[in-house]
Structure formats: C-alpha cells, structure tokens
FILO-135254 format. One record per atom (N, C-alpha, C, CB): y, z, x; residue in one letter. Coordinates in pm, whole numbers, plus 50000, padded with zeros to 5 digits. Atoms other than C-alpha are relative to their C-alpha. Glycine has a CB too. Example, Ala and Ser with C-alpha at 12.3 -4.5 7.8 and 13.67 -1.06 7.14 Angstrom:
498815000050089a;495505078051230a;501205000050090a;500035012549901a;498814999449918s;498945071451367s;501095007349923s;500464985850041s;
END
This chain:
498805000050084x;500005000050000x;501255000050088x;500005012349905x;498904999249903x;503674992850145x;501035010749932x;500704984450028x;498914989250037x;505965022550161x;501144992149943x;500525009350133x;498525002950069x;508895019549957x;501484992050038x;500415011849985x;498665006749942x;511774998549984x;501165007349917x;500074981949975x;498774999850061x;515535005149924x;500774990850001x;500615008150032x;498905007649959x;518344988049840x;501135009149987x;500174987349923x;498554987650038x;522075007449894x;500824988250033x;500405018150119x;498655005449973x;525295000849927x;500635013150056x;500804993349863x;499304993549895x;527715015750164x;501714996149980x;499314994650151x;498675001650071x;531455018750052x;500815003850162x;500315012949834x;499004993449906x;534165022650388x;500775007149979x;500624994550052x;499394995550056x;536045043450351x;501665003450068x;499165008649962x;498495003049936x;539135032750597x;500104988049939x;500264999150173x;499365012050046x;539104998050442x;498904996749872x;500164987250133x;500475002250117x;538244983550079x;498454990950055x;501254991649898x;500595012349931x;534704968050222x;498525007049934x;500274997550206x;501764993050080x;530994973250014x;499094994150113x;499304991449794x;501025007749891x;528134964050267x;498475006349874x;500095009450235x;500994999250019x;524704959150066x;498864996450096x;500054995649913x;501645005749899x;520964959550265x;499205006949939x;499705003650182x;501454991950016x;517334971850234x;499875006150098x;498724993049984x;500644994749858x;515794993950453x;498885010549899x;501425010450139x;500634987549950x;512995020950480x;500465013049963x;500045000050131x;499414981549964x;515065052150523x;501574993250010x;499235011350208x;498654998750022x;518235052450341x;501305007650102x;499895006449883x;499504996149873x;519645079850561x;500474996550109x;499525003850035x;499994998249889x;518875068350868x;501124986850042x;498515000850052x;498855009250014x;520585032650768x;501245002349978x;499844993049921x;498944995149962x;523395053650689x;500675002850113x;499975006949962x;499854990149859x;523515071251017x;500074991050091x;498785010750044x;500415016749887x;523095034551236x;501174998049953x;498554984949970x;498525008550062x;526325019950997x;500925013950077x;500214997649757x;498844989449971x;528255051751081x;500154999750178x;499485018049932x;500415001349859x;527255053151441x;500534988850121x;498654998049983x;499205011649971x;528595018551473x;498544992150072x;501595003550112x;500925002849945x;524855006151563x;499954982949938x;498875011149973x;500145012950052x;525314972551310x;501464992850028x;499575000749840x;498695006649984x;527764946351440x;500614996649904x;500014990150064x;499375005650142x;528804934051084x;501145009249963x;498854999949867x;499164988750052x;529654970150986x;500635007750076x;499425008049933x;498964995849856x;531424985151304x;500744999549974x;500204994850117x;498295003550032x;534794976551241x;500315007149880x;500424982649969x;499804997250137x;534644991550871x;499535015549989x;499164989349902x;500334988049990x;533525024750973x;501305015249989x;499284998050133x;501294988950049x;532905056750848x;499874994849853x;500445019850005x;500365002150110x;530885049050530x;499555010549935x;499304991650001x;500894993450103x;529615065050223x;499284991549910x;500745008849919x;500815013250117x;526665058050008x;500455004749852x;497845000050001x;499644998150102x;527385044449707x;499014994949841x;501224994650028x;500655003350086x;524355034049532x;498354999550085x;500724987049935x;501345010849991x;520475029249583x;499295009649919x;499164995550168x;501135005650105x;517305022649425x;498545000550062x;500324983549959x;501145000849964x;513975024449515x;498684991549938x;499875011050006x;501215008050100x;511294999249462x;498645001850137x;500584977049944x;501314999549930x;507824991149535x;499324990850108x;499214999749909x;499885010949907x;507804961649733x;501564992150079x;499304990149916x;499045009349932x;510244937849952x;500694991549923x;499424992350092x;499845014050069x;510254911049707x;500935007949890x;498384990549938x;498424989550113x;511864930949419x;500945006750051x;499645013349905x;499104997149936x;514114948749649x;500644988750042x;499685007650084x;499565010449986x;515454917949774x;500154990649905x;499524996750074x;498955009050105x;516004903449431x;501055006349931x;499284993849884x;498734991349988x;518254936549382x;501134995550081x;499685012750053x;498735004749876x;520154926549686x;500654987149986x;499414998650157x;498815013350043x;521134894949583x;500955006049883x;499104983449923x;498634994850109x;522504907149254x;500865008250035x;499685006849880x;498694990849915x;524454931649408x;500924991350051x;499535009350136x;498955006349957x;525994908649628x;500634988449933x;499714997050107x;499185006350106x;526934886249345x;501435008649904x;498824996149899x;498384995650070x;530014887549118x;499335011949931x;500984986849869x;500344988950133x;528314907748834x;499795015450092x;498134994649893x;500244987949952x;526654934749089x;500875004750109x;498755000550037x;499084993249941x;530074935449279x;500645006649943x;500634995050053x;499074996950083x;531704942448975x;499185018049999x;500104988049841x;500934989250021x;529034970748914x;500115007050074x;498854998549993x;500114989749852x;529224986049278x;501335005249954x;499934991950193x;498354998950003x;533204985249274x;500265010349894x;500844985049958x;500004990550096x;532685008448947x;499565014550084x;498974995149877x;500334985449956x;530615035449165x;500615008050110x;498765000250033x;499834997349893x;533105040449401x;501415008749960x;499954987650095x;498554989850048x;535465071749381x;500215004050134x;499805015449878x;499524999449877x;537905076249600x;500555014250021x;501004989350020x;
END
C-alpha cells in the first residue's frame, strides 16, 4: 500500500504569493519552503500553511493540485488566508 499523499498550500507572508505541491510530510515541506531549501519559494519567504488534504494515492492528489492551481481553486485558497 502507498503511504499517503498531501496536497497544501503555503501562503507568504511578506508578499501576496500561494505556492501549491504534494509531498509525504506536510511539515517537513513546510520547514524546506521556510528554510529557503526550494528555489521557486526562497524569495517569498516565511510561509504559513494554508490548506491540505490527504489522499490515498499520487494520482488523486495530483488531480487536487491542478485544481488548486486553477482560477476556481485560487479563488478558494485566497478565501483561507487570514491575515
């Protein structure tokens, strides 16, 4: 059986900037973005999480992650984010 997937989102919280991914270990993907360990998200640092999900496979987690990063599930994130 494959351990669990996530999908989150990660809100900056020096500049207006959502970063969605999967991983393993929510946490620890936190702790790498903050850390400044992902070149994408470096520059947009310190984050908070602002959403995830847990599924049972890759494949459904990764059809989360698209919607997210579409209009509808930007609109949706952009709602969970208090400042």
């Amino acid at each position: 059986m494959e351990s669990p997937y996530y999908v989150y989102a990660i809100y900056s919280k020096s500049r207006n900037y959502i970063y969605v991914g999967i991983s393993n270990d929510v946490q620890r993907r936190l702790s790498e973005h903050n850390l400044g360990y992902n070149k994408t998200t470096k520059p947009y640092r310190p984050f908070i999480l602002i959403y995830d999900e847990e599924f049972d496979n890759r494949s459904d987690a990764r059809q989360k992650e698209k919607y997210l990063k579409g209009g509808s599930g930007r609109k949706f994130l952009r709602k969970r984010i208090i400042e």
